[in-house]
C-alpha positions as CSV (number, residue, x, y, z in Angstrom):
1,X,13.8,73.0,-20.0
2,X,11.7,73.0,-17.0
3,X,13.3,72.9,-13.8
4,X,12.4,70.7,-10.6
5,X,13.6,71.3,-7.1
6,X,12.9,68.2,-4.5
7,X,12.9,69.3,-0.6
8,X,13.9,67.3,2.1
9,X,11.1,66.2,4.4
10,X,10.6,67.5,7.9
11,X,8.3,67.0,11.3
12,X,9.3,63.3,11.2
13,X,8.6,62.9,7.6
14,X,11.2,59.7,6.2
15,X,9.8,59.6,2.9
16,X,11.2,61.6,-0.4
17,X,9.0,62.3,-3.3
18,X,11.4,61.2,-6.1
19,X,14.0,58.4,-5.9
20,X,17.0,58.1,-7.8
21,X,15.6,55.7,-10.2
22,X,13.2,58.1,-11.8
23,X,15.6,60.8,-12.3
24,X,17.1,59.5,-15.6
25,X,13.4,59.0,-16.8
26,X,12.1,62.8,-15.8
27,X,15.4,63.8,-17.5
28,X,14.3,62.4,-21.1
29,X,10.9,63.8,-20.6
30,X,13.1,67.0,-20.5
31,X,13.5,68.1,-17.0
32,X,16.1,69.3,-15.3
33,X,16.2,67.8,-11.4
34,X,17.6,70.0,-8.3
35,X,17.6,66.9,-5.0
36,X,17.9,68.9,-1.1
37,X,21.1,67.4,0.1
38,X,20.5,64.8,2.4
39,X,16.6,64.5,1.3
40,X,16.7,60.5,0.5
41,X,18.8,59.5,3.3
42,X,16.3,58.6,6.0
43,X,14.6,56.6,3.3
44,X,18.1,54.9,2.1
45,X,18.9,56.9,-0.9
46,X,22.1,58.7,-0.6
47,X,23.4,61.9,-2.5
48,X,26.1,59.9,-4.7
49,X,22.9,57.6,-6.2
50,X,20.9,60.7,-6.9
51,X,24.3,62.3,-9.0
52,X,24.8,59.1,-10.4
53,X,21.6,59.1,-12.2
54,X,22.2,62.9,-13.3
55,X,20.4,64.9,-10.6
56,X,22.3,68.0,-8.8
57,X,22.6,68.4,-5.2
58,X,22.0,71.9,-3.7
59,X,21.2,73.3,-0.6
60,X,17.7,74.6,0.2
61,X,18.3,78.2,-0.6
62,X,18.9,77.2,-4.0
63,X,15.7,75.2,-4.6
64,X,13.3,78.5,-4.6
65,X,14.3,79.4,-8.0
66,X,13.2,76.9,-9.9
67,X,9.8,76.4,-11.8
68,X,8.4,73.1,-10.0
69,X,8.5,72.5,-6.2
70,X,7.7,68.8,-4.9
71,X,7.8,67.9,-1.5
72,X,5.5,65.3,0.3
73,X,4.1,67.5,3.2
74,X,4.5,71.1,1.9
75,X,4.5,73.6,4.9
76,X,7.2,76.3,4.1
77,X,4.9,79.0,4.0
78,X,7.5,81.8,5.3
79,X,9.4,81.3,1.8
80,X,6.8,81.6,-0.2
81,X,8.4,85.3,-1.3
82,X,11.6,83.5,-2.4
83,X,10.1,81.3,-4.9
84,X,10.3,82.6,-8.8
85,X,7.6,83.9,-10.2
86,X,4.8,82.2,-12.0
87,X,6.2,78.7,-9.6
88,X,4.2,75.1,-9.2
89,X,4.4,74.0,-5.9
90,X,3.4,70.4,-6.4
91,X,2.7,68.2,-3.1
92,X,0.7,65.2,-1.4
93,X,-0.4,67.8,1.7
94,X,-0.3,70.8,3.0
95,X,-1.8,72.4,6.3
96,X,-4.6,74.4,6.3
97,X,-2.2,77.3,7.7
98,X,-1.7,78.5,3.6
99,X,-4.5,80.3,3.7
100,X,-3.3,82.7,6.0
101,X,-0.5,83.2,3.4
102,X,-3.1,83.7,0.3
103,X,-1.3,87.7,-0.2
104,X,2.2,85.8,-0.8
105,X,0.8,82.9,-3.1
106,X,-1.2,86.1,-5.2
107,X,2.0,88.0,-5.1
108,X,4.1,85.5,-6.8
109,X,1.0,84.3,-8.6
110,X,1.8,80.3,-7.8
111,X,-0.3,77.9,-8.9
112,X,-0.4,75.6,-5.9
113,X,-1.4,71.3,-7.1
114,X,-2.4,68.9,-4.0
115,X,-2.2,65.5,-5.1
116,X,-3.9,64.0,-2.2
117,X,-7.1,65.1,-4.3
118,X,-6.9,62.5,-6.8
119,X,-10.2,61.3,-7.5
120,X,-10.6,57.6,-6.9
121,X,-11.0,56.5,-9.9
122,X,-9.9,53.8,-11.9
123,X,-8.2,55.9,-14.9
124,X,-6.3,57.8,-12.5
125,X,-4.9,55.3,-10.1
126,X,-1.3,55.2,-11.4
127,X,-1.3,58.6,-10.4
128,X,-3.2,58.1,-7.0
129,X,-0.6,58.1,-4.0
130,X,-3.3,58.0,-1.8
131,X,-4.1,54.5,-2.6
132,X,-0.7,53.6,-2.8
133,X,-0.2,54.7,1.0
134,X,-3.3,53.2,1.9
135,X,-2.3,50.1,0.2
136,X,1.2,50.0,2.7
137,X,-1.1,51.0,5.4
138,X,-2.8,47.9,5.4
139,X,0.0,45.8,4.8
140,X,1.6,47.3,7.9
141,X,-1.4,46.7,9.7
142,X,-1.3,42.7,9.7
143,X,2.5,43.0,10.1
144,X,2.4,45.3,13.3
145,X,-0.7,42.6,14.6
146,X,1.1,39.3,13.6
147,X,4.2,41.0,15.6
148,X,1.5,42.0,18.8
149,X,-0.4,39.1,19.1
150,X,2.6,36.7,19.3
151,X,0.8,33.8,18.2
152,X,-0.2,31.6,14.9
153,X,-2.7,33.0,12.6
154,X,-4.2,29.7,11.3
155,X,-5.6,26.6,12.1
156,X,-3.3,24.1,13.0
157,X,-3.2,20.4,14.4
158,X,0.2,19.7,15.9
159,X,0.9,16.7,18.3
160,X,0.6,18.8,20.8
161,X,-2.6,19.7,20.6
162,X,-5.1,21.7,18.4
163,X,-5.0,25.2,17.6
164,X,-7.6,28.0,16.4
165,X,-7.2,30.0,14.0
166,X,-7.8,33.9,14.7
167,X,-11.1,36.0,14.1
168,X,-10.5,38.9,12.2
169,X,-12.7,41.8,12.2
170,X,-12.1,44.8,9.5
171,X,-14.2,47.9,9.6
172,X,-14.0,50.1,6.3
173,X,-13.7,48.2,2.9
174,X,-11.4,50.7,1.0
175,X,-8.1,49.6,-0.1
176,X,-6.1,49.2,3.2
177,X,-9.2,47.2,3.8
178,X,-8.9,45.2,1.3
179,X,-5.0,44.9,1.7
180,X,-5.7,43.6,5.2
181,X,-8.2,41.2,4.1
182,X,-6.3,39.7,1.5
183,X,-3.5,39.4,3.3
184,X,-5.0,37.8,6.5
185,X,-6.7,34.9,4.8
186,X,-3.1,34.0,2.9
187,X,-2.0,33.5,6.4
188,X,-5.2,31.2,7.4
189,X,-7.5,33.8,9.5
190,X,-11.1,34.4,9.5
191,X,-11.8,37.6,8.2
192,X,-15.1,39.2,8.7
193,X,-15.6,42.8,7.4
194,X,-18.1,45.3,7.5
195,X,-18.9,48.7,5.9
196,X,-21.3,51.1,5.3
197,X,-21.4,50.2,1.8
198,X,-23.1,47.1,0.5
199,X,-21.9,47.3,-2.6
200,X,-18.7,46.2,-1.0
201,X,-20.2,42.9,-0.1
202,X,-18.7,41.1,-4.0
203,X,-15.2,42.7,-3.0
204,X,-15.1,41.3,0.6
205,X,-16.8,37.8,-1.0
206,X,-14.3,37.6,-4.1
207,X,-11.3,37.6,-1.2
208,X,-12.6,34.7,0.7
209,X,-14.0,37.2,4.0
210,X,-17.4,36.9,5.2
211,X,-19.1,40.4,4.7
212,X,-20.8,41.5,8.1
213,X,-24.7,42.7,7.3
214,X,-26.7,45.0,9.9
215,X,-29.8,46.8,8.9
216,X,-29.8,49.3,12.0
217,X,-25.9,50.3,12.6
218,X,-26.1,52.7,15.3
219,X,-28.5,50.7,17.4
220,X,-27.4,47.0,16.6
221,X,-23.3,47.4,15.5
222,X,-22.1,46.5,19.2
223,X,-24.9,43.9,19.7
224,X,-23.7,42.1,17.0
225,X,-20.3,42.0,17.8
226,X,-20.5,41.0,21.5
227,X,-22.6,37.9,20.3
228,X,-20.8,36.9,17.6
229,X,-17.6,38.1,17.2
230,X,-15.9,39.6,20.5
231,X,-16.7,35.6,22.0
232,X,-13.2,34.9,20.8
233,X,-9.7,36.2,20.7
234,X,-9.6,39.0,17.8
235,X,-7.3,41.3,16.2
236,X,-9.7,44.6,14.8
237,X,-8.8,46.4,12.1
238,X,-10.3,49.7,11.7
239,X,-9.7,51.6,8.5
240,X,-12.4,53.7,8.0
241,X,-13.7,57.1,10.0
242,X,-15.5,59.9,9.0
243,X,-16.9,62.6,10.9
244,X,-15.1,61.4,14.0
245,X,-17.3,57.8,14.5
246,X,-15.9,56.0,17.3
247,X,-16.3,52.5,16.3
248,X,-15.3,50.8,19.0
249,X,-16.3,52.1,22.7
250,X,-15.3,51.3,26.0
251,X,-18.0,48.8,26.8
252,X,-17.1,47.0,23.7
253,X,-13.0,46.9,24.5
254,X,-14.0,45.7,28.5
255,X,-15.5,43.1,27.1
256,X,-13.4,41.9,24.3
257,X,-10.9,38.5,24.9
258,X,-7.6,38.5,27.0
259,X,-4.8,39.3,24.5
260,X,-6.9,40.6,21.4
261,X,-5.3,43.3,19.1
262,X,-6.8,46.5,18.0
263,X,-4.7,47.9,14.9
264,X,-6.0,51.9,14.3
265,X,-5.4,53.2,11.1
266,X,-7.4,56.8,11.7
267,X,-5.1,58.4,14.0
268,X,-4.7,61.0,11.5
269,X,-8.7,61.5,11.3
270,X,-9.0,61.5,15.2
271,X,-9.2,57.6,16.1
272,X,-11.8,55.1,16.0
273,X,-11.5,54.1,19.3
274,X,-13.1,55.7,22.7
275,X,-10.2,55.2,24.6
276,X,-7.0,58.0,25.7
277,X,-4.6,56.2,23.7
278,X,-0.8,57.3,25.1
279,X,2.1,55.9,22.3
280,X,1.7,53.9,19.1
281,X,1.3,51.1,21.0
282,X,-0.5,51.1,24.2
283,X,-2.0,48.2,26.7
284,X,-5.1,48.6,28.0
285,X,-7.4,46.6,30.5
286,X,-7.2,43.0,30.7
287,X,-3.9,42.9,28.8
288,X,-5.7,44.5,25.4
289,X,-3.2,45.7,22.7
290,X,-4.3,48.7,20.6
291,X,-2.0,49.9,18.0
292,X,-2.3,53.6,16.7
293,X,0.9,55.0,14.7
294,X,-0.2,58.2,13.4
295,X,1.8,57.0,10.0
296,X,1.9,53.6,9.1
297,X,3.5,54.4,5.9
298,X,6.7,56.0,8.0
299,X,7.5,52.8,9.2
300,X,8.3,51.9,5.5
301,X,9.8,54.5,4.2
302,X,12.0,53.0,1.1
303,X,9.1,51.3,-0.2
304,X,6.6,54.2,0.1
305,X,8.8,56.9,-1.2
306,X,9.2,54.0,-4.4
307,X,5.1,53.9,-4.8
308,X,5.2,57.8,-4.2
309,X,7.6,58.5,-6.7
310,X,5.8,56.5,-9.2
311,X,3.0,58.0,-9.2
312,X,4.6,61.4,-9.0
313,X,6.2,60.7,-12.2
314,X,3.0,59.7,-14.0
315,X,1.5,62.9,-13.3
316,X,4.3,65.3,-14.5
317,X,3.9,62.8,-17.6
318,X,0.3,64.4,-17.6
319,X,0.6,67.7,-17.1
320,X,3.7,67.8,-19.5
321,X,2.8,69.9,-22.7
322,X,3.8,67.9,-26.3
323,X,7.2,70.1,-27.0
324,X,7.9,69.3,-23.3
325,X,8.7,72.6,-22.3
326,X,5.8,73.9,-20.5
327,X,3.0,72.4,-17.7
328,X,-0.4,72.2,-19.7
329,X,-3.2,71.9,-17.0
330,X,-6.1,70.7,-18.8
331,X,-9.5,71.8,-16.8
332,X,-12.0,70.0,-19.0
333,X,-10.3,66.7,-16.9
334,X,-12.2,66.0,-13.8
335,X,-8.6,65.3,-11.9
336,X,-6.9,68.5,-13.2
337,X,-10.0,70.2,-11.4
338,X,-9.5,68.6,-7.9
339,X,-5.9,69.0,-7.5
340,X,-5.0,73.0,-8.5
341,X,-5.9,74.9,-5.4
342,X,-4.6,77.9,-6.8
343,X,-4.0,78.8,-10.3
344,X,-1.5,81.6,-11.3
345,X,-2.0,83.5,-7.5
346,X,-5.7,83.2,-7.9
347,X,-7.8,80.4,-5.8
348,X,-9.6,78.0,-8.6
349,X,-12.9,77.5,-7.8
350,X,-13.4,73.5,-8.8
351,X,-16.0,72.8,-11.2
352,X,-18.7,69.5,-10.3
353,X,-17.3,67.1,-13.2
354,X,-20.2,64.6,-13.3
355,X,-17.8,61.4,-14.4
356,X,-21.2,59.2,-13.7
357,X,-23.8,61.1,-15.4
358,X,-25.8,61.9,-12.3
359,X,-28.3,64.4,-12.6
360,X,-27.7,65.7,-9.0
361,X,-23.9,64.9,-8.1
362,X,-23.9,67.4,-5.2
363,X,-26.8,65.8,-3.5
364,X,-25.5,62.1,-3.9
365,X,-22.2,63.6,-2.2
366,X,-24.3,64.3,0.8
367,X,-25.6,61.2,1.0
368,X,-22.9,59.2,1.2
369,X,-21.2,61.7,4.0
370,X,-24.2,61.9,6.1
371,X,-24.7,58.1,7.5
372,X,-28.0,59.4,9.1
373,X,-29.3,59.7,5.9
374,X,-28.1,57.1,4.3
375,X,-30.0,54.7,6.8
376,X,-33.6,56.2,6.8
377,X,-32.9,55.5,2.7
378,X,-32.1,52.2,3.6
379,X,-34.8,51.5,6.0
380,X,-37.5,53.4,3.8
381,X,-36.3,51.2,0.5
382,X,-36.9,48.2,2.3
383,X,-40.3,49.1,3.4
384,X,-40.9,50.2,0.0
385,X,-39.8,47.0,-1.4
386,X,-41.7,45.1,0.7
387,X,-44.9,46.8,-0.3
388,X,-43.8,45.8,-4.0
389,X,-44.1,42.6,-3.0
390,X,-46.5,42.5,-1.2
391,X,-49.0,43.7,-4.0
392,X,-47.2,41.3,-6.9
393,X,-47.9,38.5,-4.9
394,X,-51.9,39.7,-4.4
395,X,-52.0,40.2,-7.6
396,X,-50.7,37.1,-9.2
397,X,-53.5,35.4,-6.7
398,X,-56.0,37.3,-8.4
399,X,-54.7,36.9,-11.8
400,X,-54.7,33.2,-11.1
401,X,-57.8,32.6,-9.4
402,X,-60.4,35.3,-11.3
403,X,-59.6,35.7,-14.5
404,X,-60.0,32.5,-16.1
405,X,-63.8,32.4,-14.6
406,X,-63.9,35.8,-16.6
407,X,-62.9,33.5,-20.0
408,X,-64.4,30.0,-18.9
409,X,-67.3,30.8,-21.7
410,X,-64.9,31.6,-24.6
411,X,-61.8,29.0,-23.3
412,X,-61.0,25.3,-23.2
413,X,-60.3,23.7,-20.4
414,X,-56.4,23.4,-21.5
415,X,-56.2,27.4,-22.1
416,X,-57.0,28.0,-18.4
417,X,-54.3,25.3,-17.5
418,X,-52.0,26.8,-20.0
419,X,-52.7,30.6,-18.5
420,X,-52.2,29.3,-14.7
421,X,-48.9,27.9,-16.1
422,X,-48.1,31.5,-17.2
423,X,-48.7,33.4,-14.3
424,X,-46.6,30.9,-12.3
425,X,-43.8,31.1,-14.8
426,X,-44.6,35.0,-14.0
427,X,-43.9,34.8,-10.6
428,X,-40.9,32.4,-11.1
429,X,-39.2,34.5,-13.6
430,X,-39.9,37.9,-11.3
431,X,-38.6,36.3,-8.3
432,X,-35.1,35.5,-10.5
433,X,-35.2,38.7,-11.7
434,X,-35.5,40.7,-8.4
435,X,-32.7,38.5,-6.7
436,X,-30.1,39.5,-9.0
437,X,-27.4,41.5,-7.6
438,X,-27.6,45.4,-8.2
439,X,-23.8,45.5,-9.3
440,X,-24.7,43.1,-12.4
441,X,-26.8,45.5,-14.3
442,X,-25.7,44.4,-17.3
443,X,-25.8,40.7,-17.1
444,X,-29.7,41.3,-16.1
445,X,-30.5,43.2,-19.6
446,X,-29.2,40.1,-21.5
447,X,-31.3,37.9,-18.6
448,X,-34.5,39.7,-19.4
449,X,-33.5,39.8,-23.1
450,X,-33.5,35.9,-23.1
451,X,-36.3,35.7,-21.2
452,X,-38.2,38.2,-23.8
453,X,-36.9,36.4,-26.5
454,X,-38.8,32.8,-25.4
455,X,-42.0,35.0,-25.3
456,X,-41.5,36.2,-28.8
457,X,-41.4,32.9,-30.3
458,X,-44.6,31.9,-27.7
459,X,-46.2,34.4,-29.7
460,X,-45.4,33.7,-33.0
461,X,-46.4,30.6,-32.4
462,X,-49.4,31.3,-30.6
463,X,-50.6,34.0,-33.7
464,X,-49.8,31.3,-36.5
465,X,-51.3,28.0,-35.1
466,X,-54.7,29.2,-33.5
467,X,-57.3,30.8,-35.4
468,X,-59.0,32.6,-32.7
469,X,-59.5,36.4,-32.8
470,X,-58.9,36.9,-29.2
471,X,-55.6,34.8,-29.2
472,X,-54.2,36.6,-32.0
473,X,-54.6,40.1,-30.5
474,X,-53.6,39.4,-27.0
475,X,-50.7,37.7,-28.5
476,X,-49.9,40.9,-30.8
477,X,-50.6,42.7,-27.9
478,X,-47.8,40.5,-25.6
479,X,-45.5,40.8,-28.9
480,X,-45.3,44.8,-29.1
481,X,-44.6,44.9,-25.1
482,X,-41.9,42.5,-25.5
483,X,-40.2,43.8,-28.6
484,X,-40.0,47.2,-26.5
485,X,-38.3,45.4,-23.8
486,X,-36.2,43.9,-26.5
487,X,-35.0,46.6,-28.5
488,X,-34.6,48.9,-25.5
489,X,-31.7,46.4,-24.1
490,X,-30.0,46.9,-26.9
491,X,-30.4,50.5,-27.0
492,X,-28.8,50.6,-23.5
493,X,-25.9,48.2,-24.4
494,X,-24.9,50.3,-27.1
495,X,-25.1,53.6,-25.5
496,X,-23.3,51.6,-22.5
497,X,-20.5,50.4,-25.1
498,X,-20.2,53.9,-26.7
499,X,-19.6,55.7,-23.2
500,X,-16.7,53.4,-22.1
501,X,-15.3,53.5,-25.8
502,X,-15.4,57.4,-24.9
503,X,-13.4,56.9,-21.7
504,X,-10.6,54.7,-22.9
């Protein structure tokens, strides 16, 4: 029966990785549960509810000898020679400082799991406590702004007089993002967002926001928000920073409204905003709030240590052998290979699980991290693109105003009208085509498919009621390009259905 020993949180910490209610529900999986006295009370969980649903209470001395360690932040390196040998330290974080203890971790050969590398993806997310604590992160965002601001969020008409409702601005589209968003149009805002990722656009759209577009971000971002945005009184959210972009400057905050909020969710990441910020909530010029806890999820302790524990309890599910008596860590699972840091006092080196298929996964890593290169692909794309165009539309000219002089001997009249009406549906049908959005790939194939489809039977048709040479084997010709078209869709559905049947 495996053994798990829960330490109480330090350096401010409030949280507590299990709760009582879980402990009756890790005991039928077959462990046994050790609880730090005292490690649930800042989050309001007591000893007596912990022994009431069958967990011991011990003292921290006599946590080290058991086979699991959890704790939230993880940072007792000094002990590392106490724990038993052949120990799981399990945990959300740790500080970089472990390396400098490698020679213990080898020693004692631990195998040392960081949940906070949870890939983010959907198969995995009732294991994912990252997005759980983003998810309070955002919620706590429009709480701690709606508290700031001091005044109604929507638009109202009282006898009184009129009121406006609030612009709000959201940088970063992940899930606090979304949480935010979501939760400031139920309250009557108006919610623009913007990210660096346009394939957040349908996300932003599906919650009712109005997704912000810029082709040049480094040289147009604060242009755009000084004449459209930052006319009003606004509350900012920013979620998103990597690499230490300051989103918001100096020049931008001088120049916002009287009484506008700034909520900073990337204190933890450095801070989005060009400013000394001194507190979690500070006042700047001309009476601007900005709000920067470093932990947003610390001001709801209880309800975060409830999502944490959750999803900590899925995962020993996971890594729980059939006879439930020993951990089984599965490497041939992409999340099994981002979480062990070190296996049985050895470091792991992580394998590149390609969950998408890419041939180069390392080399579309870097170009989402590296924004600089992500525009000139942007910029060069559309210049591309509007080559493309460019030449289709030259050519459909031609097409419509040469060739049929080239047939006038051999063809009516009505064939060259018939033939203009095809290249026109040509054009039509490639402008609908191209303005499809990217993310409904697979509504297009059926789209193309139906269009296909109508030029098989104008084929048939075409072969069976005109005796002219010609006719028929242009029309052959047409049917054998189409059928490919045709019968290639379905190859792709299939192989399409057969990965995700695969997945589940």
């Amino acid at each position: 029966m495996l053994s798990l020993g829960v330490l109480k949180e330090k350096n401010k910490e409030n949280k507590v990785f299990i709760i009582p209610e879980n402990i009756s529900e890790l005991i039928d999986l077959g462990y046994r549960v050790y609880i730090e006295s005292n490690a649930g009370l800042l989050s309001g969980f007591e000893n007596k509810l912990y022994i009431k649903n069958g967990a011991y209470i011990v003292s921290k001395n006599d946590i080290w000898s058991k086979d699991i360690i959890l704790m939230f932040n993880f940072f007792y390196f000094k002990y590392i020679n106490l724990l038993k040998l052949n120990c799981n330290i399990i945990c959300f974080n740790i500080s970089d400082k472990y390396k400098k203890y490698l020679k213990l971790f080898y020693e004692r050969k631990i195998t040392l799991i960081i949940l906070k590398n949870i890939p983010r993806l959907s198969k995995y997310q009732y294991m994912d406590i990252s997005s759980s604590m983003s998810y309070i992160s955002g919620y706590r965002a429009v709480v701690e702004s709606l508290y700031e601001y001091r005044k109604i969020f929507s638009h109202q008409i009282v006898f009184s007089g009129k009121i406006e409702s609030v612009k709000v601005l959201v940088i970063g589209v992940g899930v606090s993002g979304l949480t935010s968003i979501g939760l400031f149009k139920s309250l009557g805002s108006d919610v623009y967002a913007y990210d660096l990722r346009e394939e957040t656009k349908d996300q932003v759209k599906s919650l009712g926001a109005k997704f912000i577009k810029i082709k040049n971000f480094y040289l147009n971002f604060s242009d755009f928000l000084l004449n459209n945005i930052f006319k009003f009184n606004i509350i900012v959210i920013t979620v998103a920073n990597k690499n230490n972009l300051k989103f918001i400057s100096k020049k931008l905050i001088n120049l916002m409204k009287r009484g506008s909020i700034i909520v900073d969710l990337t204190m933890r990441d450095g801070g989005s905003c060009d400013v000394d910020i001194k507190g979690d909530v500070c006042i700047y010029k001309n009476k601007i709030k900005i709000i920067s806890y470093y932990d947003y999820t610390r001001l709801m302790p209880e309800l975060s240590s409830f999502l944490c524990s959750n999803n900590l309890l899925n995962f020993l599910k996971f890594i729980l052998d059939e006879e439930k008596i020993l951990i089984y860590l599965n490497f041939d699972d992409s999340m099994i290979n981002n979480v062990v840091e070190i296996y049985k006092g050895k470091l792991y080196k992580k394998k590149i699980i390609n969950e998408i298929n890419y041939k180069d996964n390392k080399s579309i890593l870097n170009f989402r991290n590296k924004k600089e290169n992500n525009l000139f692909e942007n910029q060069f794309r559309y210049k591309y693109k509007k080559k493309i165009n460019c030449f289709m539309k030259y050519f459909l000219i031609f097409l419509i105003f040469f060739i049929p002089f080239l047939f006038l001997n051999y063809y009516s009249l009505k064939f060259i009208n018939h033939f203009v009406i095809f290249v026109i549906s040509c054009l039509l049908g490639y402008k609908l085509i191209d303005n499809v959005e990217h993310v409904f790939h697979t509504p297009l194939i059926s789209l193309t498919n139906a269009i296909s489809g109508i030029i098989f039977i104008g084929c048939l048709t075409q072969i069976g009621y005109i005796n002219n040479f010609l006719n028929k084997i242009f029309s052959l010709f047409s049917l054998f390009l189409v059928s490919i078209n045709i019968f290639s869709g379905f190859y792709i559905t299939i192989r399409m259905l057969k990965m995700f049947v695969s997945k589940n």
